[in-house]
N, C-alpha and C positions, 0 to 999 in steps of 0.2 A: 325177406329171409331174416330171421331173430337172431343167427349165429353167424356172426363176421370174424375176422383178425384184426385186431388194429397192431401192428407190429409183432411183439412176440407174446400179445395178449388173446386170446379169446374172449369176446366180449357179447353178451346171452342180453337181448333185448325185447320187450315187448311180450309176446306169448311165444314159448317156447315149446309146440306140438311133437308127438311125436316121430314126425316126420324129419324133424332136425336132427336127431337122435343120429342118424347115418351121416349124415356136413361133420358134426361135431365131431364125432369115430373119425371120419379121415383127417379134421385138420387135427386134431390130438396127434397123429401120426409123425408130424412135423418136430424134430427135436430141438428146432428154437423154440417151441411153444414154451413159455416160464410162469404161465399164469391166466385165471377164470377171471374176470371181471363178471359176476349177475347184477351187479344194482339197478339195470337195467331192466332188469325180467320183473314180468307180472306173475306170469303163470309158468310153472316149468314141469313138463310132463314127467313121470318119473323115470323113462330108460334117459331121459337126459340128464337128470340127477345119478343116476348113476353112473355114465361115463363120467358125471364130474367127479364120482367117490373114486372109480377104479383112475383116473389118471393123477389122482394123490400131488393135486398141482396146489400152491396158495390159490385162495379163492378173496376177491373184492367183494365185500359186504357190506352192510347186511343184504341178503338179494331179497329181491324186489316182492317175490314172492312169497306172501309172510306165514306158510304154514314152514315152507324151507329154510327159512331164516331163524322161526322158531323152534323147531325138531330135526333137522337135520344136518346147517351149514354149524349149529356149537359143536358137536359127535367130528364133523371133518375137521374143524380147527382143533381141537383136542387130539386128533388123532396125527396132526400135523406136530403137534408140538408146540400146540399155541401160534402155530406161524398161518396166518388167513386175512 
């Protein structure tokens, strides 16, 4: 599985299919979650970038995946308020 907790992180490793897309929806759920770790990730399908936009969490980067890293984690950190 690419999508664990390490504490009150979520942390997207390896290829992130989108069969993760549903793990990641439930552990979002959790109100200690405080944060995305992808540096891990190679590949990240995109319903999984999405839950990462709609749960508006700091994200650990640059992730792994370099078309997300380059077009889409600057847009959430900017939208964050610079906090990623």
């Amino acid at each position: 599985m690419s999508v664990r907790q390490q504490g009150s992180t979520l942390v997207l490793e390896g290829d992130c299919p989108v069969e993760d897309a549903e793990m990641l929806a439930d552990l979002l759920r959790d109100p200690s979650i405080d944060g995305i770790d992808w540096t891990g990730a190679q590949r990240v399908h995109t319903a999984v970038v999405q839950l990462a936009i709609l749960a508006q969490l700091p994200v650990a980067g640059p992730c792994g995946d370099g078309f997300v890293a380059r077009w889409i984690e600057p847009q959430m950190v900017a939208a964050a308020g610079g906090k990623g």
